[in-house]
N, C-alpha and C positions, 0 to 999 in steps of 0.2 A: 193707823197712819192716816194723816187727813188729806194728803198731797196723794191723788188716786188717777189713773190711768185718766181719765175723764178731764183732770183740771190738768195735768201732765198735755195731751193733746192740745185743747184750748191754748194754752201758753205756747206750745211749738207751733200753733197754727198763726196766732198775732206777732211770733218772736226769731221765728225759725228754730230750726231742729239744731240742738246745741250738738258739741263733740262729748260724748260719752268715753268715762274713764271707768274703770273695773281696780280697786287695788287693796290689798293688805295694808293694815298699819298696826305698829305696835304703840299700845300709848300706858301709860305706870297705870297701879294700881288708885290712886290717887286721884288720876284723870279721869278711869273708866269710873267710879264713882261720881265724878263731877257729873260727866255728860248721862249716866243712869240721873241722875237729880234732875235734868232738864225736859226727861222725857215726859212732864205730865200728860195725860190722857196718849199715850204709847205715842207720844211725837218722835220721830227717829229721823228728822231733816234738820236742816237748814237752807234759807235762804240767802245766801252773798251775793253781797249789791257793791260794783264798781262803779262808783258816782263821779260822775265827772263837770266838772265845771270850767270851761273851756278844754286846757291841757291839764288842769288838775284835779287829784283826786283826793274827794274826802277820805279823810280816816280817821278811826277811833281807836283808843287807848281804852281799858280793862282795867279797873282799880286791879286787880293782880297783876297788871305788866308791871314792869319792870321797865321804865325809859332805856333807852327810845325803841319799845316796842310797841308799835301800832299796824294795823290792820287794817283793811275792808270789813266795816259794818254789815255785821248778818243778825238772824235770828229768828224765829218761825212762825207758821201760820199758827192761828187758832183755832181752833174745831169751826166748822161751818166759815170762815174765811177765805173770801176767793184769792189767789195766789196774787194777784196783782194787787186788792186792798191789803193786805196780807206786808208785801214789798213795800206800798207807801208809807204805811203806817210804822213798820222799822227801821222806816230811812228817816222820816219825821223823829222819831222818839230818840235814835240812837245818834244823827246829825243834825239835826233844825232842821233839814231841808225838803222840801216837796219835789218831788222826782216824775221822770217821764221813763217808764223801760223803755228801750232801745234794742235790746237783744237776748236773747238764750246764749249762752255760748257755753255752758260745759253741766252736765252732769255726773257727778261723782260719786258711783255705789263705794263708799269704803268699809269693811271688816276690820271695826278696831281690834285687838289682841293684846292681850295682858293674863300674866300667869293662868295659864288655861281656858281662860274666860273670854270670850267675844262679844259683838255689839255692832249689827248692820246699823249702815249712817249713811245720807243719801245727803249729799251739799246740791243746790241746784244755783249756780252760779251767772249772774245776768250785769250788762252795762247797760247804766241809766244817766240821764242824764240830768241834774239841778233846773227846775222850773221856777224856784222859788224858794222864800225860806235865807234864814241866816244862818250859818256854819256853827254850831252848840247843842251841844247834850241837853237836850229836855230829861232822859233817863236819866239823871247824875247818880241814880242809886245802880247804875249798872256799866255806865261811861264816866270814868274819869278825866278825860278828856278828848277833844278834836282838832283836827288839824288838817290844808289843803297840801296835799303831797303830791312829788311825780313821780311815773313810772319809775325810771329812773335809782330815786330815794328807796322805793319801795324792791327793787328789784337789788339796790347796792346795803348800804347799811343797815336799812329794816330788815332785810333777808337774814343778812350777816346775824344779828341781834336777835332775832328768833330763833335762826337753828344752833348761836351760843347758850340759849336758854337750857337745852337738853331734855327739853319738854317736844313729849311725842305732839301734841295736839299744835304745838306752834308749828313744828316742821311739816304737820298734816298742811295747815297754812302756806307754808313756803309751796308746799307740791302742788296746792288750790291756787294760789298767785301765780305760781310758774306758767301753769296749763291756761290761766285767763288772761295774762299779759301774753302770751305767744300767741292766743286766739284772736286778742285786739288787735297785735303788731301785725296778724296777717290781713285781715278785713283791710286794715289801713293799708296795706300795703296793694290788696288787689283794690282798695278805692282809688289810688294814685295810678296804678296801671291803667285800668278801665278810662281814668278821665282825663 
């Protein structure tokens, strides 16, 4: 695993310490196949990046979605990548855009499950914010498409459109969105108290 207690601190130290989740998920046979295929050199993370460009938020599309299912662009370090070059260079490849982190706000040990089988997955989930860059998949062999969404969109008919899909790995999604829009909506909400 290349994401180690070590760059784990360093990020909570420039990010703050996120809200930590613990959860079970059951996702098909199918799935757990997909996400074993992505584990080269025992990668067992992800990175999800809430990009935001003013009120709105990049998102990508998955030649296997299915419109109108789109997402928060993630995807993982690579051996010797420090977490942060790691984040830009995902956010570049997967949206055009050069980003600034902003925040830690969730990390999520999940236990996928499928016919007897299991699979620890660690999402490490951060709000960043557009420094630069044009809205477009440089990746096109991994994004099919992008688009500036708002909460909103992402919390109403994207939600709805994922967990109709009946794919465990989307609805893993809806519960990773849920837990980071309730994390934003509260910062934002103690920034308007405070000021």
């Amino acid at each position: 695993m290349y994401v180690d207690a070590r760059e784990i601190g360093e990020i909570e130290a420039k990010f703050g310490k996120p809200r930590v989740l613990h959860l079970a998920h059951e996702i098909g046979d199918v799935e757990m196949d997909f996400v074993r295929a992505t584990q080269k050199h025992g990668r067992a993370h992800d990175i999800t990046l809430f990009i935001f460009n003013d009120d709105h938020l990049a998102l990508i599309r998955k030649h296997m979605f299915p419109r109108p299912i789109f997402r928060a662009p993630s995807g993982g370090l690579n051996p010797g990548e420090s977490f942060e070059d790691g984040a830009r260079r995902e956010a570049l490849e997967e949206t055009g855009l050069e980003i600034e982190l902003e925040r830690y706000l969730l990390r999520i040990h999940a236990r996928f499950t499928g016919e007897g089988d299991h699979l620890d997955w660690t999402s490490h989930v951060l709000h960043a914010r557009k420094v630069g860059g044009r809205l477009e998949a440089r990746d096109k062999s991994e994004i099919a498409e992008t688009k500036y969404g708002t909460i909103e969109e992402l919390q109403g008919p994207i939600r709805q459109a994922l967990l109709d899909s009946g794919r465990g790995l989307l609805a893993y999604r809806v519960i990773l969105t849920d837990a980071a829009v309730e994390e934003l909506r509260g910062r934002a909400r103690q920034s308007r108290e405070c000021g």
